[in-house]
HTML snippet that shows the backbone in 3Dmol.js (N, CA, C, O; Angstrom):
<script src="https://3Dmol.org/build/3Dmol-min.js"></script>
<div id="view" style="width:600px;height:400px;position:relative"></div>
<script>
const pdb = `
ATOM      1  N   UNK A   1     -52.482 -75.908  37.564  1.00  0.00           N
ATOM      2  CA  UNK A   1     -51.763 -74.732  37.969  1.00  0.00           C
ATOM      3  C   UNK A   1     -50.366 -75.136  38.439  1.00  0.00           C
ATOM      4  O   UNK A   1     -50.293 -76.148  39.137  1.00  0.00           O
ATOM      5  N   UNK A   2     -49.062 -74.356  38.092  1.00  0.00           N
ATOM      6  CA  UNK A   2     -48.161 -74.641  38.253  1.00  0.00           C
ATOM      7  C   UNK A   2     -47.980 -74.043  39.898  1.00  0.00           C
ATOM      8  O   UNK A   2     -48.549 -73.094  40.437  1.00  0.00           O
ATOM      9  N   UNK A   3     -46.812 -75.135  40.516  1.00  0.00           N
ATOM     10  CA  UNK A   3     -46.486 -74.502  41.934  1.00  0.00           C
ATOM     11  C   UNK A   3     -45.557 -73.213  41.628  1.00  0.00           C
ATOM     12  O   UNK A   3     -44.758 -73.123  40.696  1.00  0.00           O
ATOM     13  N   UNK A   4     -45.801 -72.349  42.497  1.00  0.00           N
ATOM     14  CA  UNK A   4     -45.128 -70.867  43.093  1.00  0.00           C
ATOM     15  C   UNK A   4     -43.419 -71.537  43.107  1.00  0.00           C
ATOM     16  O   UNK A   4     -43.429 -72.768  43.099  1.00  0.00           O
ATOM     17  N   UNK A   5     -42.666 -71.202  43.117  1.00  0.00           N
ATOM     18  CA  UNK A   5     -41.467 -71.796  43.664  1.00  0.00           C
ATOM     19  C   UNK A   5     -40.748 -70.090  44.079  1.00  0.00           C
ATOM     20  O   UNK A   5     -40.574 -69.294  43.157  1.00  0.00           O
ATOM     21  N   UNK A   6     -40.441 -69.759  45.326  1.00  0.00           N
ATOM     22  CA  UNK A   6     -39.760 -68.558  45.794  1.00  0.00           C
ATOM     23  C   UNK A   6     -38.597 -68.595  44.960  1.00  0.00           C
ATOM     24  O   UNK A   6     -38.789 -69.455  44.100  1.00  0.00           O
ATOM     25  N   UNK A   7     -37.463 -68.045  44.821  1.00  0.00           N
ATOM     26  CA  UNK A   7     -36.600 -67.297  45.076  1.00  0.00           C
ATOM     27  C   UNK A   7     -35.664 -67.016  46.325  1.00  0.00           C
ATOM     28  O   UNK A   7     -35.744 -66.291  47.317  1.00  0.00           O
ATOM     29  N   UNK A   8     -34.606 -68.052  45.753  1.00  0.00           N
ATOM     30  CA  UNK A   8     -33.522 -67.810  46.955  1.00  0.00           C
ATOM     31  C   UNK A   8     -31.822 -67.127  46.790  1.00  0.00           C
ATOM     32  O   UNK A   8     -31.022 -67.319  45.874  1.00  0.00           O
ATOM     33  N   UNK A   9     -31.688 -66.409  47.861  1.00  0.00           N
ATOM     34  CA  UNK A   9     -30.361 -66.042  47.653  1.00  0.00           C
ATOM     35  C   UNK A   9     -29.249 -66.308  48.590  1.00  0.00           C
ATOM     36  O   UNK A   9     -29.352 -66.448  49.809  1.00  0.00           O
ATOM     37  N   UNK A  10     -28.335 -66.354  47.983  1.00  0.00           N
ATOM     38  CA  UNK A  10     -26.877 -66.455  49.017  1.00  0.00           C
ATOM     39  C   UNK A  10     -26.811 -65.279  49.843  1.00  0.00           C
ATOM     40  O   UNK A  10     -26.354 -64.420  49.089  1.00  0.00           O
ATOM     41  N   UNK A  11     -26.963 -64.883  50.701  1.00  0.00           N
ATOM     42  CA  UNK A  11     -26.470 -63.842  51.343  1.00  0.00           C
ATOM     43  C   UNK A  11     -25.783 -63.043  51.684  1.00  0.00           C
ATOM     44  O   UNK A  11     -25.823 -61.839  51.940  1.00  0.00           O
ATOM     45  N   UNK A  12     -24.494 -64.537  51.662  1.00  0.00           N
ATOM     46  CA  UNK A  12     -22.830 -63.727  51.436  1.00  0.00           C
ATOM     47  C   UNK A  12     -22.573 -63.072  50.512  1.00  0.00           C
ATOM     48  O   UNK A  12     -21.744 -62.162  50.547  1.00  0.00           O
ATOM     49  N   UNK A  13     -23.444 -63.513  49.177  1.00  0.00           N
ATOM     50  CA  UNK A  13     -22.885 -62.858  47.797  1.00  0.00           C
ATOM     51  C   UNK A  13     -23.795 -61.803  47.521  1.00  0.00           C
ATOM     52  O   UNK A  13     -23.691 -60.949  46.640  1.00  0.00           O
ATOM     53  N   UNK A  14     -25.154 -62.021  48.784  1.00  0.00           N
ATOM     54  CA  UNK A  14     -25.642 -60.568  48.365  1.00  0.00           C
ATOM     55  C   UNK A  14     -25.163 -59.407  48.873  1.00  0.00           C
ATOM     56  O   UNK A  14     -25.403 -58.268  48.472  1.00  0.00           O
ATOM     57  N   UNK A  15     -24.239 -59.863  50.079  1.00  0.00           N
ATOM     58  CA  UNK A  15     -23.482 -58.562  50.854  1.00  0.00           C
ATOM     59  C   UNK A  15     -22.254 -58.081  50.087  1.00  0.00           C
ATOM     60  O   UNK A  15     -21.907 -56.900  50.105  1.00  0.00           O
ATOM     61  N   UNK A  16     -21.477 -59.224  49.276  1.00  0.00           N
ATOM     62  CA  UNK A  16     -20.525 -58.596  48.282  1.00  0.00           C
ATOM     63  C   UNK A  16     -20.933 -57.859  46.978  1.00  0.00           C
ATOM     64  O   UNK A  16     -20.088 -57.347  46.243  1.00  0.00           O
ATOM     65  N   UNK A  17     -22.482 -57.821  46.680  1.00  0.00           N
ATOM     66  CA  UNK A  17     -23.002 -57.140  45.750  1.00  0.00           C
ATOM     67  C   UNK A  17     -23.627 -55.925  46.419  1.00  0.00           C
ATOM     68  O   UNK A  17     -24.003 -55.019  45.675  1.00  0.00           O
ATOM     69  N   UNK A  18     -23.754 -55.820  47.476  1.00  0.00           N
ATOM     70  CA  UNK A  18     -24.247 -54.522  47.745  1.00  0.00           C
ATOM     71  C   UNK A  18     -23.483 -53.564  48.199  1.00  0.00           C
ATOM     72  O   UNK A  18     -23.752 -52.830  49.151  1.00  0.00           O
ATOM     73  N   UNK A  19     -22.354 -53.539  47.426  1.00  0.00           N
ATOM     74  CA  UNK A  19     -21.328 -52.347  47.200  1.00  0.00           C
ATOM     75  C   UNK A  19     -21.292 -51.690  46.409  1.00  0.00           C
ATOM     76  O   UNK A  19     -20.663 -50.632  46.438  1.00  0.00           O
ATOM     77  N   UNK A  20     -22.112 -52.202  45.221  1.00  0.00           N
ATOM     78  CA  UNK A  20     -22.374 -51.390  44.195  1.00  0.00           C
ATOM     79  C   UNK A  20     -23.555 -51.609  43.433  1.00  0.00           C
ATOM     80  O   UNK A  20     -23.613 -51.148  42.293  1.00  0.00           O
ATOM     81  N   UNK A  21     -24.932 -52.542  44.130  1.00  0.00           N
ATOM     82  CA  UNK A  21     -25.949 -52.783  43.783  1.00  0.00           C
ATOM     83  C   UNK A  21     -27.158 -52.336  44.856  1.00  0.00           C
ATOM     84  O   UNK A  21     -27.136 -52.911  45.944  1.00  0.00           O
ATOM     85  N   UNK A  22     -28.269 -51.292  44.603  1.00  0.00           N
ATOM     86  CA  UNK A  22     -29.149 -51.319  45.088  1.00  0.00           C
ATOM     87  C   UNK A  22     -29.805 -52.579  45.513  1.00  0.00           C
ATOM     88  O   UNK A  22     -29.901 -53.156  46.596  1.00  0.00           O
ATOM     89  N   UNK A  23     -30.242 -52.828  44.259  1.00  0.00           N
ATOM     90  CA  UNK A  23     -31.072 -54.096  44.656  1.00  0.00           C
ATOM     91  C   UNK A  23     -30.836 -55.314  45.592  1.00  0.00           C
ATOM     92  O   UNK A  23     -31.693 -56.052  46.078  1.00  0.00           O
ATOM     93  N   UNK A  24     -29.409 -55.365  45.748  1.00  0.00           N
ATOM     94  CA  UNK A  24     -28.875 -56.568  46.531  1.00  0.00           C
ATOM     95  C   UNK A  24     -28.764 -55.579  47.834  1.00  0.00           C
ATOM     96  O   UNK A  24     -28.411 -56.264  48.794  1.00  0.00           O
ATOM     97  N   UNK A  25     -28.917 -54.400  48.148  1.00  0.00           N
ATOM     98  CA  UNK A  25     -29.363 -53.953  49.528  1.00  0.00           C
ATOM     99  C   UNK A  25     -30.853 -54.492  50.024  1.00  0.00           C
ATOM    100  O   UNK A  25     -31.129 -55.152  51.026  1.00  0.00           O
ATOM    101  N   UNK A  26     -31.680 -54.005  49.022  1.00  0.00           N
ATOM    102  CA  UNK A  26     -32.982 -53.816  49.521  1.00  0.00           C
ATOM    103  C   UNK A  26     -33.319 -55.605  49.473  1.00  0.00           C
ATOM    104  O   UNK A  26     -34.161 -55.953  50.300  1.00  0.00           O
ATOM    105  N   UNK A  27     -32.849 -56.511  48.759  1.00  0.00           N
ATOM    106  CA  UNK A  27     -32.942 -57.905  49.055  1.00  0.00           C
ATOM    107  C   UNK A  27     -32.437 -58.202  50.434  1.00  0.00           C
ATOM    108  O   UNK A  27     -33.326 -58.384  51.265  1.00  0.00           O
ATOM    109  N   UNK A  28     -30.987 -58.307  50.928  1.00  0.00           N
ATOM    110  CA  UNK A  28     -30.285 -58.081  51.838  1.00  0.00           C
ATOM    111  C   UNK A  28     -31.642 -57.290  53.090  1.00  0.00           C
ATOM    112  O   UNK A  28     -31.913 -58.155  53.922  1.00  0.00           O
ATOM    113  N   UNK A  29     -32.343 -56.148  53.319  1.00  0.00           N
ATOM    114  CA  UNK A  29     -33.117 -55.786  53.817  1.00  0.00           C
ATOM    115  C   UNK A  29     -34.256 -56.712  53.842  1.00  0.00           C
ATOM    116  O   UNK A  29     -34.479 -56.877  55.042  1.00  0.00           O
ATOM    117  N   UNK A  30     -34.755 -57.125  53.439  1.00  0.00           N
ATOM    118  CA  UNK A  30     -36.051 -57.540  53.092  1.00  0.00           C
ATOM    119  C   UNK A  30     -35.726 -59.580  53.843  1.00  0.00           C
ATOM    120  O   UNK A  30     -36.562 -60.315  54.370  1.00  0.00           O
ATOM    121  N   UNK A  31     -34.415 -59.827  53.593  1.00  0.00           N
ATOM    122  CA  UNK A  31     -33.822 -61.377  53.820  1.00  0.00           C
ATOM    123  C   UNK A  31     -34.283 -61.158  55.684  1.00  0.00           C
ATOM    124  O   UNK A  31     -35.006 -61.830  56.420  1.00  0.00           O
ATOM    125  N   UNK A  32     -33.468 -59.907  55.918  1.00  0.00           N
ATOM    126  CA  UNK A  32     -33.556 -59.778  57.520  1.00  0.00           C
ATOM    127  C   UNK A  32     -34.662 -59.155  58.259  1.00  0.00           C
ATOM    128  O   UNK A  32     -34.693 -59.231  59.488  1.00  0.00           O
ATOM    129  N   UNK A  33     -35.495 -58.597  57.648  1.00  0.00           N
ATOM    130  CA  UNK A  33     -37.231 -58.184  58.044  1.00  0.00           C
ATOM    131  C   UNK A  33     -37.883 -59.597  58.151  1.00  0.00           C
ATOM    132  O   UNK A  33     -38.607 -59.718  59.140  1.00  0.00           O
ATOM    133  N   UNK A  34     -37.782 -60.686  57.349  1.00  0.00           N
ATOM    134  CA  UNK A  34     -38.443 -61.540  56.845  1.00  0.00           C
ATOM    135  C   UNK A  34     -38.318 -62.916  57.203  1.00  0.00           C
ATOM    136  O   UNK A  34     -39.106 -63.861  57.158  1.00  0.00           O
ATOM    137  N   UNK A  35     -36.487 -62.727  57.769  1.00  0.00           N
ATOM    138  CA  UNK A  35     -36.147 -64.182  57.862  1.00  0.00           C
ATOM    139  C   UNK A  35     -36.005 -65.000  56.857  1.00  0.00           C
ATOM    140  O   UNK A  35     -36.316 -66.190  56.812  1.00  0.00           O
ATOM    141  N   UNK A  36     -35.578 -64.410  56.127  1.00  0.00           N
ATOM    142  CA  UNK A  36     -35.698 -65.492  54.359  1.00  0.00           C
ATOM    143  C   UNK A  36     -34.372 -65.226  54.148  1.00  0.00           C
ATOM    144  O   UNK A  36     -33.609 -64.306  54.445  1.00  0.00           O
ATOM    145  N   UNK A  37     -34.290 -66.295  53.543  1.00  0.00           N
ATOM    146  CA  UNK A  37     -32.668 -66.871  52.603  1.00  0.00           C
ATOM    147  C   UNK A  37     -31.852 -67.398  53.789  1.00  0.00           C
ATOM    148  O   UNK A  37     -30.662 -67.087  53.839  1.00  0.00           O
ATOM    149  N   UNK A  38     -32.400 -68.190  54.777  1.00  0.00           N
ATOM    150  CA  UNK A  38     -31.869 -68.698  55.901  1.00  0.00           C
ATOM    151  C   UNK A  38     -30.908 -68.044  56.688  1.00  0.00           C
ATOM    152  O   UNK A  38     -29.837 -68.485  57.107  1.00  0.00           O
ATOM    153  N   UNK A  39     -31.580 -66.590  56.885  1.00  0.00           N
ATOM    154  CA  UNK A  39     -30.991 -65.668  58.054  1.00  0.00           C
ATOM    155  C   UNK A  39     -32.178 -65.715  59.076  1.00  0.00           C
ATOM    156  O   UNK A  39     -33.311 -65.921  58.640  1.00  0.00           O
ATOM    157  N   UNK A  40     -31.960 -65.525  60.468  1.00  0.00           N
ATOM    158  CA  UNK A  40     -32.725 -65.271  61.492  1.00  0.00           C
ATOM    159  C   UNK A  40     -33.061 -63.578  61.273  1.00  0.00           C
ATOM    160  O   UNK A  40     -32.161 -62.787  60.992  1.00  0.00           O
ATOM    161  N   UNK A  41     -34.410 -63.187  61.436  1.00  0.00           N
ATOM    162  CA  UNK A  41     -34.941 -61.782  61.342  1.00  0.00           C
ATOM    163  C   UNK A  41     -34.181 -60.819  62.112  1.00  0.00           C
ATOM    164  O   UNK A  41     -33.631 -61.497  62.980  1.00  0.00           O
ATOM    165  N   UNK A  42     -33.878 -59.710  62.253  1.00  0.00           N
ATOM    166  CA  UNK A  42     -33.011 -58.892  62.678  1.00  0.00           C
ATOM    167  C   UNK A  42     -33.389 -57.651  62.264  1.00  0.00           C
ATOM    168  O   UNK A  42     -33.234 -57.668  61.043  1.00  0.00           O
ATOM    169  N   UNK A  43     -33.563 -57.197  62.405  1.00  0.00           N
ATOM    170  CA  UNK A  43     -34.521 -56.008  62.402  1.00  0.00           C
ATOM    171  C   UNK A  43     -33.485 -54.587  62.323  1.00  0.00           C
ATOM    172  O   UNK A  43     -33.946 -53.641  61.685  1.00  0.00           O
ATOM    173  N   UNK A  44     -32.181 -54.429  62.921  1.00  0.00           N
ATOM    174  CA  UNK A  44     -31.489 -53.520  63.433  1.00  0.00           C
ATOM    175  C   UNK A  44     -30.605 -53.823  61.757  1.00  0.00           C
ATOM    176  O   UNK A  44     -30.350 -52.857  61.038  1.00  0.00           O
ATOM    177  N   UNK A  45     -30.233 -55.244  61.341  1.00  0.00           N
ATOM    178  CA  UNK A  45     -29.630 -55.100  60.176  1.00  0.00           C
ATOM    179  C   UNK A  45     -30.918 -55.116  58.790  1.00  0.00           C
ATOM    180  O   UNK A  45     -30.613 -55.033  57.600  1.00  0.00           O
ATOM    181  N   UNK A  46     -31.515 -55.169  59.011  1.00  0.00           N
ATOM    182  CA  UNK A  46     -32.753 -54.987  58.096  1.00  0.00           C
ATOM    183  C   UNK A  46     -33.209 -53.411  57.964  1.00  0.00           C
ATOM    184  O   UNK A  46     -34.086 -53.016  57.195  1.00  0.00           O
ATOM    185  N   UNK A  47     -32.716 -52.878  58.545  1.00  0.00           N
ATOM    186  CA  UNK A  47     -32.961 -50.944  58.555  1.00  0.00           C
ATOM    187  C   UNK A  47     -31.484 -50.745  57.802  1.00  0.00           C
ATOM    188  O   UNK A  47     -31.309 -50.135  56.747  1.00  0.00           O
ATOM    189  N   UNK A  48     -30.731 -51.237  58.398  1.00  0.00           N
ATOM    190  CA  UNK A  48     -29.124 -51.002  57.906  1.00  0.00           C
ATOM    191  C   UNK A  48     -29.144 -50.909  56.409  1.00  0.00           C
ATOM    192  O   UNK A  48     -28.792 -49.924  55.760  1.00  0.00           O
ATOM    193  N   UNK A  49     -29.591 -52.035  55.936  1.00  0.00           N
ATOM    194  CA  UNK A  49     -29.580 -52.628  54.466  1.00  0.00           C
ATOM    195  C   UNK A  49     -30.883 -51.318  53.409  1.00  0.00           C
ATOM    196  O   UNK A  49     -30.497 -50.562  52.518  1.00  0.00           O
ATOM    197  N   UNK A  50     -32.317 -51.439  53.893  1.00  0.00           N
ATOM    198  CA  UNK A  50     -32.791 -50.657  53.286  1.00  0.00           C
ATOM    199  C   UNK A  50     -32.402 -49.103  53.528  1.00  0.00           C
ATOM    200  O   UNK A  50     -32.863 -48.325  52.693  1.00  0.00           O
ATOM    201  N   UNK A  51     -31.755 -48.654  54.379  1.00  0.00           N
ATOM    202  CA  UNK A  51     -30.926 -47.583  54.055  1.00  0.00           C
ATOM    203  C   UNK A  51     -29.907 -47.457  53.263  1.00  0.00           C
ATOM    204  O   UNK A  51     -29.832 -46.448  52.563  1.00  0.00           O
ATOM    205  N   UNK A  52     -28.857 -48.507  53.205  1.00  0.00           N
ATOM    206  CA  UNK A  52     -27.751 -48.550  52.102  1.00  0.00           C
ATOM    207  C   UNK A  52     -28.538 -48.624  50.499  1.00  0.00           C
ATOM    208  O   UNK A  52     -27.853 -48.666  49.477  1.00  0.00           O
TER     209      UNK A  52
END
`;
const viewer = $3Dmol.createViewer("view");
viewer.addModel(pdb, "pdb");
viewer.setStyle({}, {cartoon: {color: "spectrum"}});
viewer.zoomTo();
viewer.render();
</script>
């Protein structure tokens, strides 16, 4: 069985894509619920994002 390997993103470049990309919101959301893509969890910008 092959290993899982996640999925990582830049963050900075997901915040310059979520000006005109859903998906790089709800990633962006999901980075700061989760703590993934080497942001600390944040909860207040993690509502921010799945609202945008």
């Amino acid at each position: 069985m092959k290993e899982i390997i996640p999925l990582t993103f830049n963050v900075k470049d997901l915040e310059e894509q979520a000006r005109t990309d859903g998906l790089a919101c709800y990633i962006l959301g999901r980075s700061y619920d989760s703590a993934e893509n080497g942001v600390d969890q944040d909860l207040e910008k993690a509502v921010y994002w799945y609202e945008e």
